[in-house]
Each structure stands twice: as structure tokens, then as C-alpha cells.
N, C-alpha and C positions, 0 to 999 in steps of 0.2 A: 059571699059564697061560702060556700060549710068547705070544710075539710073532710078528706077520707075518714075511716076507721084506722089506715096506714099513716098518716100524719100528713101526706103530702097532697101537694094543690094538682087538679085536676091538667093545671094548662101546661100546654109543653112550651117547656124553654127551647130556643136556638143559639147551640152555640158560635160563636162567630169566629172565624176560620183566622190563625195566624197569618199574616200577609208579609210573608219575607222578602218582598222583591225591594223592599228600598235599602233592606238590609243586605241585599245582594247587590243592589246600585252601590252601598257605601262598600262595598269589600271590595267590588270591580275598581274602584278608582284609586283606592287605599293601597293594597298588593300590589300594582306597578309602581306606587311612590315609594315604598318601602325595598323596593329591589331596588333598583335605580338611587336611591340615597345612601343602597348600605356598600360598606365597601370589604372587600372580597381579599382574605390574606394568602399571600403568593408566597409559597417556600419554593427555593432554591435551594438543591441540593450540590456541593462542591464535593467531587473526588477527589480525594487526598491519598498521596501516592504512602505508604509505609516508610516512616528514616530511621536512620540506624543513632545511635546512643551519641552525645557530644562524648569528647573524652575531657577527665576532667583535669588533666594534664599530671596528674602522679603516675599513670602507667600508659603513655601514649600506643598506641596501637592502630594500624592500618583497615579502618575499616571498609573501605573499596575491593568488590572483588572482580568485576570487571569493569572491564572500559567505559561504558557508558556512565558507571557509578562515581569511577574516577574523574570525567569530566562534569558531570553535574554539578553546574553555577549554587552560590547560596547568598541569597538578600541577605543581607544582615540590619534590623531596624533596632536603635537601638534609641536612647531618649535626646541624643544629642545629633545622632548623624546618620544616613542610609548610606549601606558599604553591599557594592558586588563583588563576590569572591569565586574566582574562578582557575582555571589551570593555568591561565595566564599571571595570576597575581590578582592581589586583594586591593581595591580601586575606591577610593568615596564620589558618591554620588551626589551627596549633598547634604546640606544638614537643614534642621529640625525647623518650620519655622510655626508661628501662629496665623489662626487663620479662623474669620469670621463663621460659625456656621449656625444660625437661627440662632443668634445673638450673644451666643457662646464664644470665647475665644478658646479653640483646641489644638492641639500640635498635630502638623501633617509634613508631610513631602513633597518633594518635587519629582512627581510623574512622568514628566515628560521628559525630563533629565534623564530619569531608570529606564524609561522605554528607548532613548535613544543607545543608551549603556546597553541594554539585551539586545536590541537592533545590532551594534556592532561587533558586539561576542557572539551572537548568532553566524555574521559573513565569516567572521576568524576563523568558529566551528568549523562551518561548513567548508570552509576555503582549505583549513590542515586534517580533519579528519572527516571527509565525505563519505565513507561507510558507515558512520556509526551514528545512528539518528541518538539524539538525546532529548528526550521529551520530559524529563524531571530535572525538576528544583526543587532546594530547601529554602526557605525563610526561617530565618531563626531571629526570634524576638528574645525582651524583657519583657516580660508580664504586667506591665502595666500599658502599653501599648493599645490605642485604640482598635475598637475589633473592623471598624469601617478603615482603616489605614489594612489591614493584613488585608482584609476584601478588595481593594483598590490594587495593592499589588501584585494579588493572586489576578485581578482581571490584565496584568496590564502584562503580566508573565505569559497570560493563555493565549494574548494577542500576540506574540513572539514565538508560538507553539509550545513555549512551559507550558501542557497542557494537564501534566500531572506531577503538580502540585505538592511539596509533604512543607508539615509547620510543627516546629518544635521551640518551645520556651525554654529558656535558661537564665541560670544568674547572670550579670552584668559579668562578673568577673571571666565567666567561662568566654560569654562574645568576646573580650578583650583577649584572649589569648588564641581565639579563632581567628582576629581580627589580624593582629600581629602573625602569626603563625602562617597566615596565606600572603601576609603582605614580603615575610622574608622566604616566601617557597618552597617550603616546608610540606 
């Protein structure tokens, strides 16, 4: 067959139509696996009530200025012992132990011990001053403190209606004079 004078062949080509449905069969089965496999990150956000300044014992000062502030409990976690310090007096709770967690050995506490502790300073609360709701705690750590131990006692505070929350880190040496300082009634 001769060619045009234009260069090109007289026969018409067909071109053959893209056929996406198997590629639509592979996406339809793929996008449910791919949801269903991924896994989805859950924030939690905790209120945290504002606290006021440790003192660092060269100019002690009253920082309570009402009553509720005044009665507000404080965890005290520290590397060796967990202490509840309240209007009552400063009380230990238990101390430090190890404990397996996905094959790690890490330092935690006794839970059920603090919860029984808030459980009983809650009836006292309530039982000597029934007007005066108090829904704040301090926790006051050392900063090396695991951050899943502050999360465990902030949950086990909410369940006792500590429902807000304040967390303040300090030296070792300032808990010990907190520690002391509520245990003589101070």
C-alpha cells in the first residue's frame, strides 16, 4: 500500500479503552484492609488545676487562702516511698517496688493502698468539714518519676473525686522538708 503525500497510512487505528474495573476490584478490597489494620492515636487530655510555689524553706510563707486550699491533700511520689499529706498529718502509703512491665523491670506503687488512703481522708473530709467540697490535689514528684505512675495516680485521685488535679516537680530535698513539715503539723 503506498503512503499519503502527509506521511501517514490510510487505515484507521482503534484505540483500546483503559479498563479500570479490576483496578477498582483491587482498591475495593485493599481500603477496608488498610482501615481495619491501621491503628487510630487517642489523645487524652487531663485538667490540671493551677498550684502555687513549693516553699523552699528559707522564707516559709502561708500559701492557703481559703479553706478549700487549706484542706487540699498532696501525693507525694518520691523514689523510695508514696506519702499522703493532708490536714490530718503526713501518712506513707507505701513504698517503691519493681515491677514487670513488657519485660522491663520499673518502679511503681501500690494503688490500691493510695485509693484505700483517699477513700478514708475523703469520709474524715467529709464527716469534719461538710460544707466545703474539695475537688483539688497536688502531686508533687521528683523528676525522674515515671510519667505512666503520675497517670495512674491522677486516675485513682479522679475516682475519689480529686477531680482536679495540679502536679508540680521538685528537688528531693524540698519533698523531704514537705514530707516532715506535714508529718509534725506544721
Amino acid at each position: 500500500m503506498a503512503k499519503a503525500a502527509t506521511g501517514r497510512s490510510h487505515r484507521i487505528r482503534h484505540v483500546s479503552e483503559l479498563d479500570l474495573l479490576p483496578v477498582m476490584n483491587l482498591f475495593c478490597v485493599i481500603i477496608p484492609f488498610l482501615l481495619l489494620s491501621a491503628s487510630f492515636l487517642e489523645i487524652t487530655i487531663i485538667e490540671m488545676s493551677p498550684t502555687e510555689g513549693i516553699s523552699t524553706g528559707a522564707g516559709t510563707t502561708s500559701l492557703a487562702q481559703s479553706e478549700e486550699q487549706q484542706l487540699q491533700p498532696k501525693i507525694i511520689l518520691t523514689n523510695e516511698e508514696m506519702f499522703l499529706g493532708t490536714v490530718f498529718g503526713t501518712r506513707s502509703i507505701g513504698r517503691v517496688f519493681l515491677e514487670d512491665r513488657h519485660g522491663e523491670m520499673v518502679n511503681t506503687y501500690d494503688y490500691d493502698a493510695l485509693s484505700d488512703a483517699l477513700g478514708d481522708f475523703r469520709e474524715e473530709l467529709d464527716g469534719a468539714f461538710p460544707t466545703i467540697p474539695v475537688h483539688k490535689i497536688t502531686i508533687l514528684t521528683v523528676d525522674d518519676v515515671r510519667y505512666d505512675n503520675i497517670v495512674m495516680t491522677i486516675d485513682v485521685c479522679a475516682y475519689h473525686a480529686f477531680d482536679q488535679p495540679g502536679l508540680q516537680v521538685a528537688a528531693y530535698n524540698v519533698l523531704q522538708r514537705q514530707i516532715f513539715a506535714g508529718a509534725a503539723g506544721e
